[in-house]
C-alpha positions in Angstrom: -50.4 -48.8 -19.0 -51.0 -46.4 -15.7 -49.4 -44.0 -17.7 -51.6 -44.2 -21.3 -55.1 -44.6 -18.5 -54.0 -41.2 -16.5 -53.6 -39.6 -20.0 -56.9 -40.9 -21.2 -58.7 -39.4 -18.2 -56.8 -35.7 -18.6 -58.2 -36.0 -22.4 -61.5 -36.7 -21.2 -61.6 -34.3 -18.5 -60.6 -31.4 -21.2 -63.5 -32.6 -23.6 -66.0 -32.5 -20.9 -64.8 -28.9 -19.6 -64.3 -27.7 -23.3 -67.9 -28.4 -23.7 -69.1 -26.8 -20.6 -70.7 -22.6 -22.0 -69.2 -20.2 -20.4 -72.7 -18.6 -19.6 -73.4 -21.2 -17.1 -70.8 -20.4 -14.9 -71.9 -17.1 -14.7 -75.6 -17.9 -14.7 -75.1 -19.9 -11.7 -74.3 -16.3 -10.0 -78.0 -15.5 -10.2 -79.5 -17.0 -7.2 -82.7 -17.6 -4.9 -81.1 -16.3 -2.0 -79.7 -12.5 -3.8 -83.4 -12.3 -5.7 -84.7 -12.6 -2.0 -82.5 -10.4 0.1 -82.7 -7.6 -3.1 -86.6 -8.2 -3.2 -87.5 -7.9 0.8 -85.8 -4.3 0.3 -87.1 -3.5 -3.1 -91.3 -4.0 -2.2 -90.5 -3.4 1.4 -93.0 -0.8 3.1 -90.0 1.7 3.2 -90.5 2.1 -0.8 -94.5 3.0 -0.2 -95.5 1.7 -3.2 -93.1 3.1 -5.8 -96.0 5.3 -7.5 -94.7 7.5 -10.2 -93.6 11.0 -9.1 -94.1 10.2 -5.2 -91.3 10.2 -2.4 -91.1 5.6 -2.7 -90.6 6.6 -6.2 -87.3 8.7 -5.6 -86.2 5.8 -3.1 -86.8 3.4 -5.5 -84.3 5.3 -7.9 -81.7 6.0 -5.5 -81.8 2.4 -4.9 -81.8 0.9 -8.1 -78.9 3.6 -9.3 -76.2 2.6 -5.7 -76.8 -1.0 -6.9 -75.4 -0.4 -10.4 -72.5 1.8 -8.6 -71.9 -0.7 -5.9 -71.9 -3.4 -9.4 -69.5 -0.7 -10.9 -71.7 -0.8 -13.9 -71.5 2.5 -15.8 -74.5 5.0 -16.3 -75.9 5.2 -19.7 -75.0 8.2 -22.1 -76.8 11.3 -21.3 -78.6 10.4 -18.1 -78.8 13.2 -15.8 -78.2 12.9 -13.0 -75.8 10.3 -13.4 -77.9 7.0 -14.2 -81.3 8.7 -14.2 -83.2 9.5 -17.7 -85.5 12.6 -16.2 -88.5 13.5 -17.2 -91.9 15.4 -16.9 -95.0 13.5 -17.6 -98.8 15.0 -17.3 -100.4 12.2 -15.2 -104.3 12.9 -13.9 -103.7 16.3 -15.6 -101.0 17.0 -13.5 -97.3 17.6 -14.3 -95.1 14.6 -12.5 -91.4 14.6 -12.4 -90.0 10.8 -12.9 -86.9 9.1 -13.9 -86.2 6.2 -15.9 -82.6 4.5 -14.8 -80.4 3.6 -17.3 -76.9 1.6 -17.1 -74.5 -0.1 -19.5 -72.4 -2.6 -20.5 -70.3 -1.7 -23.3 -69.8 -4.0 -26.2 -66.4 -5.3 -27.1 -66.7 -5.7 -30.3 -70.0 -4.6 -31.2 -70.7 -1.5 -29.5 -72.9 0.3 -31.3 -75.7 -2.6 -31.3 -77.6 -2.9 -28.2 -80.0 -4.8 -26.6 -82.3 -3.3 -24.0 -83.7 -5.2 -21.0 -86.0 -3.7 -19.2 -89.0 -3.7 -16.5 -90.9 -1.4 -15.0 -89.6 0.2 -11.3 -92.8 1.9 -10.3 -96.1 0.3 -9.3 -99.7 1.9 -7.8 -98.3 3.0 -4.5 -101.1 3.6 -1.2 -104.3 3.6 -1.6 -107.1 4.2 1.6 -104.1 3.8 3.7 -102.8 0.5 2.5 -99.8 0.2 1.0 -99.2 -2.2 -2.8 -96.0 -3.1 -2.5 -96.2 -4.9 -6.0 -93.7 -7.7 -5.0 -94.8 -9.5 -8.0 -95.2 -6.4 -10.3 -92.8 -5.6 -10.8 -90.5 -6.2 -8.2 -90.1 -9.5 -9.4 -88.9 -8.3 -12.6 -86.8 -5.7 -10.9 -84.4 -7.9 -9.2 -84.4 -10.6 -11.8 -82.4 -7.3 -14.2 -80.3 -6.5 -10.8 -79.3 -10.4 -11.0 -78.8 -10.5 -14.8 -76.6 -7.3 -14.5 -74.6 -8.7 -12.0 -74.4 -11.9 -13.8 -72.9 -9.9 -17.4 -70.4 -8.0 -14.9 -68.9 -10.9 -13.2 -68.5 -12.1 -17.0 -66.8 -8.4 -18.3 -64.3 -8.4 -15.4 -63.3 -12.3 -16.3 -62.8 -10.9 -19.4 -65.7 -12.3 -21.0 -68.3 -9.3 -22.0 -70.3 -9.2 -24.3 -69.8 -8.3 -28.0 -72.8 -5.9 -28.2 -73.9 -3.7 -25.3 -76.9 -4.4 -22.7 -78.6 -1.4 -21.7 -80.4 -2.4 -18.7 -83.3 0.1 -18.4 -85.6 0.5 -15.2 -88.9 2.4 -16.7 -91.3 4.6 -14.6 -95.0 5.4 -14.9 -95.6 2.1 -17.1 -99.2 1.8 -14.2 -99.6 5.2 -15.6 -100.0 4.3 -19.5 -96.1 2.7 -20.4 -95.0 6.2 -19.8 -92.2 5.8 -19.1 -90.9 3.4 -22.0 -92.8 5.7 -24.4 -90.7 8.6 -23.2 -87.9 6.6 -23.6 -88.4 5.6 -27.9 -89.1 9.1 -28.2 -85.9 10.3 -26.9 -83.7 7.5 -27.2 -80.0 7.3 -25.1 -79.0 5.4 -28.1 -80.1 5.2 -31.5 -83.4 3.1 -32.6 -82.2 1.9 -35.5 -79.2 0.2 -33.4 -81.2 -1.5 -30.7 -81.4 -5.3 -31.6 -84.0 -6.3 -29.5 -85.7 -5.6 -26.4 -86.1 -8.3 -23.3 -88.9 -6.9 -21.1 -89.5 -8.6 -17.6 -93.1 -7.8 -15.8 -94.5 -10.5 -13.3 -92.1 -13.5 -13.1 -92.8 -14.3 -9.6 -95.5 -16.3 -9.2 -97.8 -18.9 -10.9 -101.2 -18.2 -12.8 -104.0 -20.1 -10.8 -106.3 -20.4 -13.6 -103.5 -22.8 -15.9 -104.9 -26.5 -16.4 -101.5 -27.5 -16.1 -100.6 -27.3 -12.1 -96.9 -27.7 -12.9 -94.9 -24.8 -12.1 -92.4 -24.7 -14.0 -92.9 -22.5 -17.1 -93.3 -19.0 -18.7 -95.5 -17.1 -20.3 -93.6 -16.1 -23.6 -95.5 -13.3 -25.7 -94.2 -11.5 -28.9 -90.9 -13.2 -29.4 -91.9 -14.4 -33.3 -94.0 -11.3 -34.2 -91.4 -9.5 -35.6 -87.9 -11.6 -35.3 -87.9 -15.8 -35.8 -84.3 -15.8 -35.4 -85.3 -14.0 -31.8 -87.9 -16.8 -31.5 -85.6 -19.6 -32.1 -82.8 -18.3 -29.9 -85.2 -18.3 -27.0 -86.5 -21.9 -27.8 -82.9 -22.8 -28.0 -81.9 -21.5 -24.4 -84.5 -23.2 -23.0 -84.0 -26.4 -24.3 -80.5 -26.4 -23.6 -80.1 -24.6 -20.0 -83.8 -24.0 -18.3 -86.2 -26.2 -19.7 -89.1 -24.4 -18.7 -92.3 -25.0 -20.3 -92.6 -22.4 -22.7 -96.3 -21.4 -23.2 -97.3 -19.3 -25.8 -101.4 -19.1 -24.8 -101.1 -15.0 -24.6 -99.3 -14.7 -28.0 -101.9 -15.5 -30.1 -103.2 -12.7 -32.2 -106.7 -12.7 -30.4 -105.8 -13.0 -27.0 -108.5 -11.3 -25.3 -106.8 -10.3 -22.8 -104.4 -8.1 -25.4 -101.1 -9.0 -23.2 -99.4 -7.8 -26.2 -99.9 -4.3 -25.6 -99.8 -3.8 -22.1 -96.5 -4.0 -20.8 -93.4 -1.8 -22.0 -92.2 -3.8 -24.6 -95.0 -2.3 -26.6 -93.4 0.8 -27.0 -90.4 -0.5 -28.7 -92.4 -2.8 -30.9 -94.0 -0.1 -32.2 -90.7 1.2 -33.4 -89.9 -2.2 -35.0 -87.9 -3.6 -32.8 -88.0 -7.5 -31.9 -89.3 -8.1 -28.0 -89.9 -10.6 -25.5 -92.5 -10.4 -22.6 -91.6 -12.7 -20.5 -94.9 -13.1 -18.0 -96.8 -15.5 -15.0 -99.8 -14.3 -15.4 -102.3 -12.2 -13.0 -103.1 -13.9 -10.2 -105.7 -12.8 -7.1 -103.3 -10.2 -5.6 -102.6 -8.5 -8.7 -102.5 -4.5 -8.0 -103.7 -5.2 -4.3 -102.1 -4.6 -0.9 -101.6 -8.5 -0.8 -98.9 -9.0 -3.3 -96.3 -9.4 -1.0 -93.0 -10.5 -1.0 -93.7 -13.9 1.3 -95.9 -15.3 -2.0 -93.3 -15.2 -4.7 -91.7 -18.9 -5.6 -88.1 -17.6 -5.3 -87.1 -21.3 -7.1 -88.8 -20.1 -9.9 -87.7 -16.9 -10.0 -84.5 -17.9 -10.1 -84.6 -20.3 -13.3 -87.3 -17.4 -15.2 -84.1 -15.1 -14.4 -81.7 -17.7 -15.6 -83.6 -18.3 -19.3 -83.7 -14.4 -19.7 -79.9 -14.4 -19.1 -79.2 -17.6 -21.6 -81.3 -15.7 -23.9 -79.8 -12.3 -23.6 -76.2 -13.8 -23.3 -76.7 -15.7 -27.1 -78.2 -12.5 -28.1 -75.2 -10.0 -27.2 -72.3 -12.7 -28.3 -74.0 -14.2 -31.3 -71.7 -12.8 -34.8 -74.9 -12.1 -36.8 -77.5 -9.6 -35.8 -80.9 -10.8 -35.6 -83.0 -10.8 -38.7 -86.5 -9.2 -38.9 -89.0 -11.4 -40.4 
């Protein structure tokens, strides 16, 4: 009898572990304490701002591109130098020298697809002698990709990447027009017409003081039906099964005044027909002022926004079917 009882717990034990995703195990690498330690660097005075073309900018870079060494995630095809998409944009009528960064995870079975994840490394720099560190925007979405990345590379050396490859894409000059992610369509690393979807991250730090709804715990989701349902439905999914954020769609309606829609860098791919997500808090009083700092970002929340883009982004790279446009 001992002997059929210590059998029936094994069986039980390999059910419940069978059942367990992979994902969450690494998921659960993505924490509040990394998203802190990388963001007190990230929108640390040291960085001045981050404004495209300026001396934070290049630190900003150099950061952003050790981290993906120090990960020993590989550069993207044809950045130059290594990890850095250059560029020269006219800004206030005058020529700016920027980079975009750029780094991969190969596919294993699917390496030709890709999805693209990106947010946007610069923000408005010093003003009058007072320096916007943008903590919020967008160093929030910054180190959320820096966490994700991590995340897929603890996965790839378990022997677990994914089936299509992540480019995880840091864009410039997106205070300066989405500059940088328009430079980027027009002169792709990798074909358009391979690129599944795009995840774009901008503002995930904080909490919009004008909702009804006090609570916390959700996201502003914007775009993610427009153009893909199966992209809308995978998202819904994640969340239901791992997150369970509140999911609030307020900005994706097609007369949003406040045009959300266009405004961040995901615009520039949907343009090109390509299914996004803008995953978004909302403004709040400190937005683009010397006062968003890193001591005001809900690092709690950070952390499970971070963990819904992974879930989503980790279905999206293993799934067997590619994503159908509506």
């Amino acid at each position: 009898m001992k002997r059929f009882l210590f059998i029936a717990v094994l069986f039980i034990t390999f059910l419940v572990n069978s059942q367990v995703q992979p994902s969450t195990k690494y998921a659960q690498t993505i924490t509040d304490k990394e998203l802190k330690e990388l963001l007190y660097v990230y929108a640390s005075d040291y960085f001045a701002g981050r404004e495209a073309g300026t001396r934070g900018q290049k630190i900003a870079v150099d950061f952003l591109k050790d981290h993906y060494i120090n990960l020993g995630i590989n550069s993207a095809k044809g950045t130059n130098p290594s990890y850095f998409q250059t560029m020269k944009l006219i800004i206030d009528r005058k020529l700016i020298a920027t980079e975009n960064v750029a780094a991969i995870i190969t596919g294993s079975e699917k390496p030709d697809e890709y999805i693209i994840i990106t947010s946007h490394l610069d923000h408005i720099g010093t003003h009058d002698g007072e320096i916007n560190n943008g903590a919020d925007d967008d160093g929030s979405g910054t180190v959320a990709m820096l966490e994700i990345a991590e995340a897929f590379k603890a996965a790839f050396d378990d022997g677990k990447g994914p089936k299509r490859s992540i480019l995880f894409l840091h864009v410039s000059a997106e205070e300066k027009g989405l500059l940088g992610s328009k430079y980027y369509v027009e002169n792709p690393l990798y074909p358009l017409k391979n690129t599944v979807a795009n995840l774009n991250i901008d503002m995930i730090g904080r909490t919009d003081p004008k909702r009804i709804d006090k609570d916390p715990n959700y996201i502003y989701l914007i775009g993610a039906d427009r153009l893909s349902q199966d992209l809308h439905d995978i998202s819904e999914e994640a969340n239901s099964k791992f997150t369970k954020l509140k999911l609030d769609y307020t900005f994706n309606a097609l007369n949003d005044p406040n045009r959300f829609y266009y405004r961040s860098d995901h615009y520039n791919f949907a343009k090109n027909n390509i299914p996004i997500i803008f995953y978004f808090n909302g403004t709040h009083e400190d937005y683009h002022r010397p006062s968003d700092t890193v001591d005001k970002i809900n690092y709690q929340l950070l952390r499970k926004r971070s963990r819904l883009i992974f879930y989503t982004l980790w279905e999206l790279a293993n799934r067997e079917e590619r994503i159908k446009l509506n």
